[in-house]
Residue, then its C-alpha position, 0 to 999 in steps of 0.5 A: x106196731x103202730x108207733x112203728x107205721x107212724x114213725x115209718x110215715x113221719x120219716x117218708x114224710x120228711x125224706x119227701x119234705x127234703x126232696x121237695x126242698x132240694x128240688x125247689x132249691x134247684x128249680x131256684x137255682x135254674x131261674x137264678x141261672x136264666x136270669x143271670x145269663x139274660x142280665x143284660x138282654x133284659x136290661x137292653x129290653x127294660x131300657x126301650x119299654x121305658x123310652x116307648x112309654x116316655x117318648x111314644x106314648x106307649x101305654x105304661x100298663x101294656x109296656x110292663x105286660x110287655x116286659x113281664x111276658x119277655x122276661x117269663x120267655x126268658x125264664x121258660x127257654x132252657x140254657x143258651x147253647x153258646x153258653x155251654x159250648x163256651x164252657x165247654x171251650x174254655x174247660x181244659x180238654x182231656x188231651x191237655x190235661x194228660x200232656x200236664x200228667x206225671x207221665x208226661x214229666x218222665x216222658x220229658x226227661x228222657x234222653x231217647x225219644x219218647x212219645x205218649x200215645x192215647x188208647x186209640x193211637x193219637x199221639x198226646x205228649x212228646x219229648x224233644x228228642x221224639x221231635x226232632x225225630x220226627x219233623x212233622x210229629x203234632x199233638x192230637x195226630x195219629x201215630x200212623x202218620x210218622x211211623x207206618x210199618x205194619x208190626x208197629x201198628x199192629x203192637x199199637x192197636x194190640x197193647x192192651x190186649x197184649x198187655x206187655x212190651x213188644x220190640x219193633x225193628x223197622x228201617x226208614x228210606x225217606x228223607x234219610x236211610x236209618x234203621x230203628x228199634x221201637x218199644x210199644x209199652x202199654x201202661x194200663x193199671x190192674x184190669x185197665x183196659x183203655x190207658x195210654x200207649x208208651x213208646x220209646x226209639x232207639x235210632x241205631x244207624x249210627x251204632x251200624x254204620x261204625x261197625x260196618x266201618x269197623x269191619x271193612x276196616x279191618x278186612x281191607x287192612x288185612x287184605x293190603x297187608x296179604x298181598x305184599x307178603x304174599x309176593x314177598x314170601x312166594x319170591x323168597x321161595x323161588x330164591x331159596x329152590x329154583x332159583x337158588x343159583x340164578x343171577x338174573x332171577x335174583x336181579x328181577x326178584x330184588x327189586x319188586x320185594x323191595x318195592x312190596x316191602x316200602x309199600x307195607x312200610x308206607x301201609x303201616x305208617x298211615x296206620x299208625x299215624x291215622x291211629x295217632x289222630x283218632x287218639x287226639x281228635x278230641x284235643x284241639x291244636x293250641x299253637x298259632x300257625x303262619x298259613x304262609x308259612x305252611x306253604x313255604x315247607x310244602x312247596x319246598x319238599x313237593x317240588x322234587x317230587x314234581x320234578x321227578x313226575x314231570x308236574x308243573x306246581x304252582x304255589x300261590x301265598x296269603x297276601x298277608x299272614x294267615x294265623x291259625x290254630x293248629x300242628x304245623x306238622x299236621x297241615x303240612x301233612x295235609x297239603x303232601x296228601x293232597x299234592x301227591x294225589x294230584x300228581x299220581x291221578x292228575x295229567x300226565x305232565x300236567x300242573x298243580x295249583x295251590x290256591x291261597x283265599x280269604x273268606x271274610x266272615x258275614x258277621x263282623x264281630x267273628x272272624x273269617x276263614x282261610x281257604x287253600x285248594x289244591x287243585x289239578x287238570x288231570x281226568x276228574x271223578x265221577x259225581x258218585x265217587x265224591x260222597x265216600x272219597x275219605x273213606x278208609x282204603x277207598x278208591x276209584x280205580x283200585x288197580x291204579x291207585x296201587x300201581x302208583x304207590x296209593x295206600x288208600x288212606x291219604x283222604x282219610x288221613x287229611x279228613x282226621x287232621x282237618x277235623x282235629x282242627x275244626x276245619x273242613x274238606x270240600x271237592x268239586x270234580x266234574x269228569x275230564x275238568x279235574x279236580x279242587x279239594x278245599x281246605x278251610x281253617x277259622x281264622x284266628x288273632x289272639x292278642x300277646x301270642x307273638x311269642x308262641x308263633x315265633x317258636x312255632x315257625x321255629x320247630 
């Protein structure tokens, strides 16, 4: 028992030995710490005691109490707090250090946008997709300053309590119109509670607008073909029962069902021909066309047209070749659309110009564009119509546009040709000034293609 009490002693004896060591080896440590963090001050303080002693007359034993006592002040501050914050400042912060995670990686690499959001909301890493969503999207911002609909806020502040996926369906008005779907994901571990907050976007407006267009596409479609075959069934009834015997019933009759037969003849041919060029829109034209050339074939195949509708028609011709990439075919079918429409919705007896210019390009080593306008002085369109003009079987006045033969789908038509070819369409109307559409083609050169452009102008 008494060997046991002695060991018991030796060995508090020893841990308090150590914990004395320890505790003297800190305390050095400390002052270690103070002097070197006040190395120079007291340089700077040892450097004028010796200059008041050698050149004031300063008494040598008062000038080394001196320096004693201000290093002892040294010794007995705590730590400078500049110090501290210093460390603190140049010490990665906890925001950082999660944005360099692994998480952050698969953030990165996602093709939807993607943000990474803390416990409380602050949004801590991003991907590019997520930034060009959001312009005004920010490390260190709360997620309430982009996306404000109240259920996603709601999932945000619920997603460790919830402890699942949740779906948000929410549409923006500003700065554009768009409906997205958001997934708030918590990616707590076991019991965690306090870890980060996943969320992807999906933006489906895109997906939507297609099959709204989709839909109205077909139930246009099916709508101008229904009404010719209407007329033309109820005629052929009247013929075959009333009728039967009338000669001047079938004189009345005969034409209008010829009439509604070329209209779904032309119906059908825009069809085909718009289904032809959304097959090819993603294959550019190889062939070299003469712009003038182009005009030529139009001016000669509109001028009966116009003389038959009492239109005036200007044709105006590049001053020298205009070589583009293109299908002939398709620019000459261009120019028809939109002549034709100036004829029907333009001025009675009034004219159309077709303006041929140059747009040199800012840079010189690219090359410019070609610009031809079809332009007209009949009654315009409205600023509201513009935006949707190259819809499908859009039209201003739909009563007018079928009176005169229009199938709605000319502008549509144009626009699909002008995007195969990598151009553009541009309308300016101002109501009662007429109207200008604007076709645009990139200029183009190529060396040792005289060959393809002689067999072009051939065809």
């Amino acid at each position: 028992m008494t060997d046991q009490v002695e060991h018991d002693g030796r060995v508090l004896r020893q841990g308090r030995t150590w914990r004395a060591r320890q505790a003297a080896k800190r305390g050095v440590h400390a002052l270690t710490a103070k002097l070197w963090s006040s190395f120079w001050l007291i340089v700077i303080f040892a450097v004028i005691m010796a200059s008041l002693v050698a050149l004031g007359d300063l008494f040598v034993g008062l000038g080394l109490a001196s320096f004693v006592c201000f290093v002892a002040a040294v010794l007995l501050l705590p730590l400078q707090e500049t110090d501290q914050d210093e460390a603190a400042a140049f010490a990665p912060s906890k925001a950082v250090n999660r944005s360099r995670s692994p998480m952050s990686t698969v953030v990165g690499a996602l093709p939807d946008p993607a943000i990474l959001l803390s416990p409380t909301g602050q949004v801590v890493f991003f991907n590019a997709p997520a930034k060009s969503l959001f312009a005004s999207l920010r490390e260190g911002s709360h997620v309430s300053s982009l996306i404000r609909a109240p259920k996603f806020l709601d999932a945000v502040s619920g997603a460790s309590r919830i402890g699942r996926a949740v779906s948000v369906v929410y549409a923006e008005r500003v700065p554009v119109d768009r409906r997205l779907e958001v997934t708030v994901a918590p990616l707590a571990c076991g019991g965690e509670v306090d870890g980060d907050i996943l969320v992807l976007l999906r933006d489906f407006t895109e997906g939507e607008r297609i099959n709204k267009m989709r839909t109205d596409f077909i139930a246009n479609a099916s709508h101008e073909m229904r009404t010719p075959l209407a007329s033309l069934r109820g005629f052929i009834e009247t013929l075959q029962s009333t009728a039967k015997e009338d000669e001047a019933a079938r004189e009345q009759f005969l034409p209008i069902m010829a009439e509604q037969a070329s209209r779904m003849t032309r119906l059908i041919d825009a069809l085909l021909s718009l289904s032809r060029l959304e097959m090819n829109a993603h294959v550019p034209p190889s062939d070299l066309v003469d712009l003038n050339d182009v005009l030529g074939h139009a001016r000669d195949t509109l001028e009966p047209l116009a003389a038959d509708s009492h239109t005036t028609l200007e044709v105006e011709c590049f001053a020298r070749q205009a070589i583009v990439r293109g299908d002939r075919d398709e620019l000459v079918q261009v120019l028809q659309n939109l002549v034709q429409n100036a004829m029907k919705y333009g001025r009675p007896d009034g004219t159309v110009r077709i303006e041929a210019k140059h747009i040199p390009s800012l840079n010189k080593q690219a090359r410019g564009r070609f610009a031809i306008s079809v332009v007209d002085d009949g009654p315009g369109i409205p600023a509201e119509h513009l935006p949707r003009l190259t819809e499908r079987f859009y039209r201003v006045d739909v009563d007018s546009s079928r009176e005169k033969g229009g199938t709605g789908l000319g502008l549509a038509i144009v626009k699909h040709i002008l995007s195969r070819h990598r151009g553009d369409l541009a309308i300016a109307s101002n109501p009662g000034q007429g109207s200008t559409f604007t076709v645009m083609l990139n200029e183009t050169q190529p060396a040792g293609d005289k060959a393809a452009l002689s067999t072009t102008r051939k065809g």
